[in-house]
C-alpha positions in Angstrom: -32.1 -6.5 15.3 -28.7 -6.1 13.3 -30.8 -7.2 10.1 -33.7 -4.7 11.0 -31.1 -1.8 11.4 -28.8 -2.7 8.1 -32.0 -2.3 6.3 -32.4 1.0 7.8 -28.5 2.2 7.3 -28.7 0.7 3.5 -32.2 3.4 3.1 -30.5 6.3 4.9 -27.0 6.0 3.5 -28.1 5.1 -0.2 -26.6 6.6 -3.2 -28.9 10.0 -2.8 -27.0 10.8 0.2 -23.7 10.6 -0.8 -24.5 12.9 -3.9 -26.0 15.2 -1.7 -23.3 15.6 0.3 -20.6 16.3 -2.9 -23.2 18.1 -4.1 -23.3 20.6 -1.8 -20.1 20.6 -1.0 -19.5 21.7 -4.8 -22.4 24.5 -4.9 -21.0 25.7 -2.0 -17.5 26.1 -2.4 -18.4 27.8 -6.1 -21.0 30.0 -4.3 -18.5 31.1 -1.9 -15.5 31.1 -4.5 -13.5 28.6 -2.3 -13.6 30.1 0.9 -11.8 26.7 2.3 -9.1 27.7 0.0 -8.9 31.4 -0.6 -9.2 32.8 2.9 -6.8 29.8 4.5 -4.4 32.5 6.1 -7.3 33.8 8.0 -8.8 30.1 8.8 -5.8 29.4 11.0 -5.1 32.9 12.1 -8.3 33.2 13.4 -8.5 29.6 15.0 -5.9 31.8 17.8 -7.7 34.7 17.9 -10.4 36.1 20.3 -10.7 35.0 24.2 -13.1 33.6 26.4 -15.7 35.2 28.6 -18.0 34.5 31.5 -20.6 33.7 28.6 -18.6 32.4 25.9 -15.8 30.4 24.7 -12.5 31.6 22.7 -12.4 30.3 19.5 -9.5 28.0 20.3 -12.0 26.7 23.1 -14.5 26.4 20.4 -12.7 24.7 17.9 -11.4 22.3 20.4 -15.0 21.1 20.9 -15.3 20.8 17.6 -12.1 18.9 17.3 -13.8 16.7 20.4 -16.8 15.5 18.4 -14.4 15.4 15.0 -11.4 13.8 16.0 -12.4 10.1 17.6 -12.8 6.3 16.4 -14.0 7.6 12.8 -10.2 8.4 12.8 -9.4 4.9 13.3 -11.5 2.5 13.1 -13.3 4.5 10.8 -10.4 4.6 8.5 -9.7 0.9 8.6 -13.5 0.7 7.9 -13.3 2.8 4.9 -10.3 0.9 3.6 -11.9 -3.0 4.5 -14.8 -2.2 2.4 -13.7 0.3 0.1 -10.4 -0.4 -0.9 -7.4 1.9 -0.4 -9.2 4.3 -3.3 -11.8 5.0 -0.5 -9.1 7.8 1.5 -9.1 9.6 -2.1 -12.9 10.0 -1.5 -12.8 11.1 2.3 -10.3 13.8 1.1 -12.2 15.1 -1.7 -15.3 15.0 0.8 -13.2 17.4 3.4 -11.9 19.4 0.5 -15.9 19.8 -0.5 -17.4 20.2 2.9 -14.9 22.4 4.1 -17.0 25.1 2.4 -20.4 23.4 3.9 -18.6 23.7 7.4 -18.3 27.1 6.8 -21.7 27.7 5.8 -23.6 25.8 8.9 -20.8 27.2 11.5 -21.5 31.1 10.2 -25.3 30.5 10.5 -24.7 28.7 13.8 -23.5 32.2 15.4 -25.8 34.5 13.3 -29.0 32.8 15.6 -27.4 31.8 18.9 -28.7 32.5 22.2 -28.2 33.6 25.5 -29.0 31.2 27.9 -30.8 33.5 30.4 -30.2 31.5 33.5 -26.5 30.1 33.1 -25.3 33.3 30.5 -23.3 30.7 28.3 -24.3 30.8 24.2 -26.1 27.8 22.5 -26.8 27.6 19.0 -26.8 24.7 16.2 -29.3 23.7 13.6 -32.4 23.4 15.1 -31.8 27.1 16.3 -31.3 28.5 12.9 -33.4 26.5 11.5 -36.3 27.5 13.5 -35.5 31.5 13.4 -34.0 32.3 10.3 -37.5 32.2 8.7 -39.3 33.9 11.7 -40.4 37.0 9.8 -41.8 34.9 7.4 -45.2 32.8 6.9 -43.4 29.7 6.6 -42.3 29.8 10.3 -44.9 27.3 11.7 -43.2 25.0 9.2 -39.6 25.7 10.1 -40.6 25.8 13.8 -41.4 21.8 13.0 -38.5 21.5 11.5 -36.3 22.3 14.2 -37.8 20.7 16.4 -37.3 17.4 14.7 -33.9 18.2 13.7 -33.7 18.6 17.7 -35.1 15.1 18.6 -33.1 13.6 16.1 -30.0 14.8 17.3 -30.8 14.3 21.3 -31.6 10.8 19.9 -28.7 10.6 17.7 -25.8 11.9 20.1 -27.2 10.4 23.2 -28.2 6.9 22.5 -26.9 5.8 18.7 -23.5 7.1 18.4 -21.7 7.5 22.2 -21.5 3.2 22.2 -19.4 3.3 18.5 -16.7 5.6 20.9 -17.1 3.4 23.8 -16.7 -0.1 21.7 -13.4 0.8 20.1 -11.9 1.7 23.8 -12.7 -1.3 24.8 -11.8 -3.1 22.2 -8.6 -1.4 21.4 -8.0 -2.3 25.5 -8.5 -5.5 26.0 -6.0 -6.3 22.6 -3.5 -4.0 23.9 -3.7 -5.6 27.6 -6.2 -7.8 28.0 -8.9 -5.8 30.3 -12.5 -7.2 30.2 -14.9 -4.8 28.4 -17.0 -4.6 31.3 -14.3 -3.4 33.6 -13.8 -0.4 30.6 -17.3 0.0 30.5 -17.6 1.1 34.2 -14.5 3.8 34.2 -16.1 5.1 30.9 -19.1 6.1 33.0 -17.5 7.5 35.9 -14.8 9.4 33.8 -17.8 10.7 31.9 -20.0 11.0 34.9 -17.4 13.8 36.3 -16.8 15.6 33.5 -20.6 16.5 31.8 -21.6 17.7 35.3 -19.5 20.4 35.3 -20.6 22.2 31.8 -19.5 23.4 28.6 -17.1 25.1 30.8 -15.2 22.2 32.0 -15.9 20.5 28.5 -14.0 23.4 27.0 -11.1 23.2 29.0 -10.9 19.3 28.8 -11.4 19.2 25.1 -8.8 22.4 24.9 -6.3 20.1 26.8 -6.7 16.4 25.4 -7.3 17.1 22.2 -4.5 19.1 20.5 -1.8 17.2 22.5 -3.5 13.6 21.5 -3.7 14.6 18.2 0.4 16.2 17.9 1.6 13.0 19.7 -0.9 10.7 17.4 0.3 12.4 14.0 4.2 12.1 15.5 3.8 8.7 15.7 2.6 8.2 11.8 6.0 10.3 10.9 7.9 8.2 12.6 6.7 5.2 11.2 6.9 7.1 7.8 10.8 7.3 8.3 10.9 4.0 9.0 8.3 3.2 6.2 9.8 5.5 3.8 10.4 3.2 0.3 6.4 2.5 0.7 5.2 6.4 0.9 5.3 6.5 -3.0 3.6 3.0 -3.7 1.0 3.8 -1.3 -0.1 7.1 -3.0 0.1 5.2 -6.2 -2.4 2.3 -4.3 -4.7 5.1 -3.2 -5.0 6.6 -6.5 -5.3 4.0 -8.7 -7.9 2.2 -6.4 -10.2 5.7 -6.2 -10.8 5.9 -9.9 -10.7 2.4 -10.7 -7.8 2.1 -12.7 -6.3 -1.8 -12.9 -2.7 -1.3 -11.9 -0.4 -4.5 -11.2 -1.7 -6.8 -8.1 -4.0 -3.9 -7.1 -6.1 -4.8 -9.9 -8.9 -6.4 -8.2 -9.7 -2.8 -6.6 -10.7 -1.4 -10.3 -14.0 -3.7 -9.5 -15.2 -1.5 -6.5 -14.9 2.1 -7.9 -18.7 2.7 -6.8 -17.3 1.3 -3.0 -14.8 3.2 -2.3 -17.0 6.2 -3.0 -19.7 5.2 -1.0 -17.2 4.5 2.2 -14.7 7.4 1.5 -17.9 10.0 1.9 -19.5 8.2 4.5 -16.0 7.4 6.7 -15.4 11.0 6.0 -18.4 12.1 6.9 -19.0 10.7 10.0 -15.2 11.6 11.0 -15.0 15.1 10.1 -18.9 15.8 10.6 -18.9 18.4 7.5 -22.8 19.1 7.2 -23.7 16.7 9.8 -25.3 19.6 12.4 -22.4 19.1 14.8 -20.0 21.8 13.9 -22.4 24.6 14.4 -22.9 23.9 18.1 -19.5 24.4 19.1 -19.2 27.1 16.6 -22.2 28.9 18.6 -20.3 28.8 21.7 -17.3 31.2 20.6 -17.2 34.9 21.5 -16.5 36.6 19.0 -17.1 39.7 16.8 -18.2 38.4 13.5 -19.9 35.1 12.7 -17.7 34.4 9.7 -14.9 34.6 11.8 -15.9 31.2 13.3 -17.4 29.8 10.2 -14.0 30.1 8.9 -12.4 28.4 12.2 -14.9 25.4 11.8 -13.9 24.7 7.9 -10.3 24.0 9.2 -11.4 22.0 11.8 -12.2 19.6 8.9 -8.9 19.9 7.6 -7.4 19.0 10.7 -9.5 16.0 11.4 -9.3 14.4 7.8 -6.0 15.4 5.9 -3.7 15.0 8.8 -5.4 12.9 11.8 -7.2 10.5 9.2 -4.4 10.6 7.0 -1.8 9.3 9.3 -3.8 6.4 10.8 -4.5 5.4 6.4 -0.4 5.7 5.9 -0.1 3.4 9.2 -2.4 0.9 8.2 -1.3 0.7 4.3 2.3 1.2 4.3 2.9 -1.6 6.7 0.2 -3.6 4.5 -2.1 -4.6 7.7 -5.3 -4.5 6.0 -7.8 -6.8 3.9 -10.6 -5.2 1.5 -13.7 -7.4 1.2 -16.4 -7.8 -1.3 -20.0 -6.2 -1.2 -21.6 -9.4 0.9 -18.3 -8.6 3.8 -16.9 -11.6 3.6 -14.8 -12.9 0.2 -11.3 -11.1 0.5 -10.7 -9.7 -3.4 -7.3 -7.8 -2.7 -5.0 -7.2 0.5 -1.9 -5.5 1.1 0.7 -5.2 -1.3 -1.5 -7.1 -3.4 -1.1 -10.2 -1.1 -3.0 -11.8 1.3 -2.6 -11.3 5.0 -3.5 -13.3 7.2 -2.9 -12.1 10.3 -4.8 -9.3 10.5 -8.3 -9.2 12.4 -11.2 -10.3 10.0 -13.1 -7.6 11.2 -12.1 -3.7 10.0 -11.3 -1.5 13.3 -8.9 -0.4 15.7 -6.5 -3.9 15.5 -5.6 -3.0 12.3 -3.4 0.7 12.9 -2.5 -1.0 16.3 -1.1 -3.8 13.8 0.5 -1.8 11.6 2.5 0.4 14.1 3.2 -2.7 16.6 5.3 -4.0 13.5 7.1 -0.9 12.8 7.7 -0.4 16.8 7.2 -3.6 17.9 5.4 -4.0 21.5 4.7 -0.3 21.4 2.0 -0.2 18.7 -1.5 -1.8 20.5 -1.0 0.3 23.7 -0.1 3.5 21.7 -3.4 2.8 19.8 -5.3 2.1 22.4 -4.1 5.1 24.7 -4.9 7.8 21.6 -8.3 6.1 20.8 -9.1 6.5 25.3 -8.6 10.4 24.8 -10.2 10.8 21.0 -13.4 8.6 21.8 -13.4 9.5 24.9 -13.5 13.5 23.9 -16.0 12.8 21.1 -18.5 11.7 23.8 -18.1 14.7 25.9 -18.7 16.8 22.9 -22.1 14.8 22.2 -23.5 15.1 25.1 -23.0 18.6 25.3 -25.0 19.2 21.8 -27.3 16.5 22.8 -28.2 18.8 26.0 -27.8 22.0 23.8 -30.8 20.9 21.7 -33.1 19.1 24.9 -32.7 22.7 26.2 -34.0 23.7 23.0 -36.7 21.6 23.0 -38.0 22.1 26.3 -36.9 25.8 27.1 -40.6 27.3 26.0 -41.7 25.0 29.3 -42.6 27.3 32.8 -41.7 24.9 35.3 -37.9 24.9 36.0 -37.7 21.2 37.1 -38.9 19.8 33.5 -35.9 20.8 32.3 -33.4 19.5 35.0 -35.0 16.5 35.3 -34.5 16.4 31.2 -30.8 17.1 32.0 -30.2 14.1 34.4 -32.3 11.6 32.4 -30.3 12.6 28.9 -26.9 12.4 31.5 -28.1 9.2 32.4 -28.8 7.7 29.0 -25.9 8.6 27.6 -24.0 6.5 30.6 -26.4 3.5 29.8 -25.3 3.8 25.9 -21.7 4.1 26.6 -21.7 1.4 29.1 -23.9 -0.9 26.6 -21.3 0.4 24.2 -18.3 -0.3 25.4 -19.7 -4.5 26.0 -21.6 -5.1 22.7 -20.6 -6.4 19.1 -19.1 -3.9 16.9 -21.4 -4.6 13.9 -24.4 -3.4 15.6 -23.2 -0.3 17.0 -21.6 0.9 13.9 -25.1 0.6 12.2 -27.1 2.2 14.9 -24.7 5.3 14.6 -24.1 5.5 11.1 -27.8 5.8 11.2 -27.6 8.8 14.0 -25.2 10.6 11.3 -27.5 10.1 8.2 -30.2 11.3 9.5 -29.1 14.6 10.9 -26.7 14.8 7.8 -30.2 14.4 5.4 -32.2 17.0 7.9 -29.1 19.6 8.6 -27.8 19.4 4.6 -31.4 20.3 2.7 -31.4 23.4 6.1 -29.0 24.9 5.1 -29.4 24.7 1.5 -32.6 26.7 2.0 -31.0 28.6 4.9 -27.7 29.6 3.5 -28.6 33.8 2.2 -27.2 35.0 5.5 -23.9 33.1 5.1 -22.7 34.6 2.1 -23.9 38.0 3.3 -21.7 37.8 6.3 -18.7 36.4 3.9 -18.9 39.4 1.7 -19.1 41.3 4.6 -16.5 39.7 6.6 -13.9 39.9 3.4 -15.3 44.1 2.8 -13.9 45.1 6.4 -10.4 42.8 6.6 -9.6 44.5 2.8 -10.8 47.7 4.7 -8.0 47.0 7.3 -10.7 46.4 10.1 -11.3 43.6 12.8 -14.8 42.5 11.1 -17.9 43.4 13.5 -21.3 42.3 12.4 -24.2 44.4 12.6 -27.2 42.9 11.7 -29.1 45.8 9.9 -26.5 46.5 7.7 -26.8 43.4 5.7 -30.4 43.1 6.5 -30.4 40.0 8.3 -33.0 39.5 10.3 -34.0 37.7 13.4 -29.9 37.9 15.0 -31.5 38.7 17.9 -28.3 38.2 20.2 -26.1 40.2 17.5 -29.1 42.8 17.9 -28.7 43.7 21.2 -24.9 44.1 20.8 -25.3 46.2 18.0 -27.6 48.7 20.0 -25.0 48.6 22.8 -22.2 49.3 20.3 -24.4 52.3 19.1 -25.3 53.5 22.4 -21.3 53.6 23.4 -21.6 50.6 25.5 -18.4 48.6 25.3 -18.5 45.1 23.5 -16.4 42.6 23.2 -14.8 41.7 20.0 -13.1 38.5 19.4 
């Protein structure tokens, strides 16, 4: 089974889709003049902006979702990942890959709120992918087509967010618990599930508030901890840079030589580590995005491209200082197994073989000794254990999707309990397993919604930079941006629709 499903992760995360994902993130940051960059006043004014209401959440609410799915192991023991197998040169690449996709955020997040919906039973707003995948063509004669489409994006991502990736979250919490106080996997494994059992019962509602909670204090207390070990690191924060540099573009430089060899490596890992931790183009982003009440898509396609900043140049950054300034990493060879360069260009034995969470636990246990495997293991409880919250909640956004055209009320809630259930069975099989496999099966979760969701929205992506325009045309104008569909002639907004015929008729209508 592990051979069977490297095979598949070597097909799905070849070469093509790491060019596809810079590539897009370079068309779409020169399509949009770098929104990432020119309108960053309004990305983080806007992130505070707008409140909640009985059908939606504020965009603080929404990002912090966001943040739930972003911010988890791919922060960690993704890193350490990225650097084992792509040498320090491989956190250049997952930079430049947030930097990029910022812009590709932006773009799937804006369309995710153009075609949300209503959920006419519960009132709260879905939308993602297979939503705008399906309507944004509606008017057209290719809709049987994108109909399909959606619906397979939709499958894929159930599959994806229920089964494949929620035991990569659960494996690192165990793992990172039984190093930091030796607690048998399978007692982790059974307060995973009923932690997780209490919190998806109660909603995107109680997932809001969790997410809007853990979250942004994990993630201050996490990056607090990487300054201080940067003040007690601090004659290594100018060798490192030089390290991370040099190793990126392949430049021989001193003991760090050996990392010249693995240029095309550190590529490969940097996208893919920074794809899978900051979910740029992924399909993710959008769901939360959907969620947020507010009075003009953009303004939450803008909120969703900082996200990625948050999640990769400060959150993934820290844990890379941690791990390289105090030298507790190894970087193998293509075959996993020869070490061809360590830290400080000397070999270290005693960190793990294996790439993962023992390796920033290592690193800040010898800056602050006795401190640094519980720390770890505390923030990696509250980031995984967020991230899986957040999947199951787009993993039921697209099963109601999927089976919201059927009559009988009890298909769908008997859908709900079996995805609830499957998603315990895959964190609990998780949290017990061998960390090999379950990296594969998710890393092939993310590349295939990253393949189906990329090539969307390059054919979906009009209405996007219709709503930018628009969005920059009213704040130059002095006005809080509202969307109405028929002025841009976007069609098939039905939600934005019916609040533009209320805003006509006088009826009141909330802006964000």
């Amino acid at each position: 089974m592990s051979a069977v499903l490297d095979w598949l992760n070597n097909i799905i995360w070849s070469s093509a889709l790491v060019y596809l994902c810079l590539g897009a993130g370079v068309y779409f940051t020169i399509r949009s003049r770098a929104v990432q960059i020119r309108q960053i006043k309004a990305i983080f004014t806007q992130m505070f902006r707008g409140k909640s209401s009985n059908e939606g959440v504020s965009s603080f609410q929404a990002l912090a979702i966001s943040l739930a799915g972003r911010v988890g192991v791919g922060n960690i023991a993704g890193v350490a990942t990225a650097i084992g197998f792509g040498g320090p040169g491989a956190i250049v690449w997952m930079w430049i890959s947030a930097l990029l996709g910022s812009s590709t955020s932006y773009v799937e997040s804006t369309l995710g709120q153009v075609f949300k919906e209503q959920d006419p039973k519960s009132g709260e707003y879905r939308g993602g992918p297979a939503f705008y995948i399906e309507k944004a063509y509606r008017h057209t004669k290719a809709k049987g087509l994108f109909k399909v489409y959606g619906m397979v994006f939709a499958f894929v991502t159930v599959m994806a967010m229920s089964f494949m990736l929620p035991g990569i979250q659960s494996n690192a919490i165990s793992g990172a618990v039984e190093n930091a106080w030796n607690v048998p996997t399978w007692t982790t494994a059974i307060a995973l599930v009923i932690i997780m059992g209490f919190i998806i019962v109660g909603g995107i509602k109680r997932i809001a508030h969790f997410a809007s909670l853990a979250v942004p204090f994990m993630a201050v207390v996490y990056i607090i901890a990487a300054i201080a070990v940067t003040i007690i690191n601090a004659d290594q924060i100018i060798p490192v840079i030089e390290l991370v540099f040099s190793s990126a573009f392949g430049i021989d430089a001193g003991p760090e030589a050996a990392f010249g060899g693995i240029l095309g490596m550190a590529i490969q890992w940097g996208v893919q580590r920074g794809i899978y931790s900051n979910e740029a183009g992924q399909g993710t982003g959008p769901h939360a995005a959907a969620a947020a009440e507010v009075s003009h898509p953009s303004k939450q396609g803008l909120v969703q491209a900082g996200s990625v900043y948050i999640d990769t140049l400060f959150v993934c950054s820290a844990t890379a200082f941690m791990i390289l300034s105090t030298g507790m990493y190894k970087v193998f060879d293509a075959d996993g197994e020869t070490i061809i360069g360590s830290g400080r260009g000397q070999m270290v034995e005693s960190v793990a073989a294996t790439p993962g969470e023992k390796w920033p636990q290592a690193g800040l246990d010898s800056m602050m000794s006795g401190f640094g495997a519980g720390f770890i293991a505390i923030s990696i409880f509250l980031f995984a254990l967020t991230t899986i919250v957040a999947y199951y909640y787009m993993a039921e956004t697209n099963l109601v999707h999927m089976l919201g055209r059927v009559k009988n009320p009890m298909v769908l809630a008997v859908g709900k309990r079996v995805l609830q259930l499957l998603i315990l069975v895959a964190v609990a099989v998780g949290a017990t397993s061998a960390s090999g496999s379950v990296w594969a099966l998710g890393d092939i979760g993310v590349g295939l919604m990253a393949w189906l969701n990329i090539i969307a929205i390059l054919l979906l992506q009009q209405p996007a930079f219709k709503l930018l325009r628009d969005f920059e045309r009213q704040q130059k104008l002095g006005l809080d941006p509202v969307f109405v569909p028929k002025d841009l002639n976007i069609r098939n907004a039905d939600f934005w629709e019916v609040c533009a015929s209320r805003l006509e008729s006088g009826a009141e209508v909330r802006k964000g």
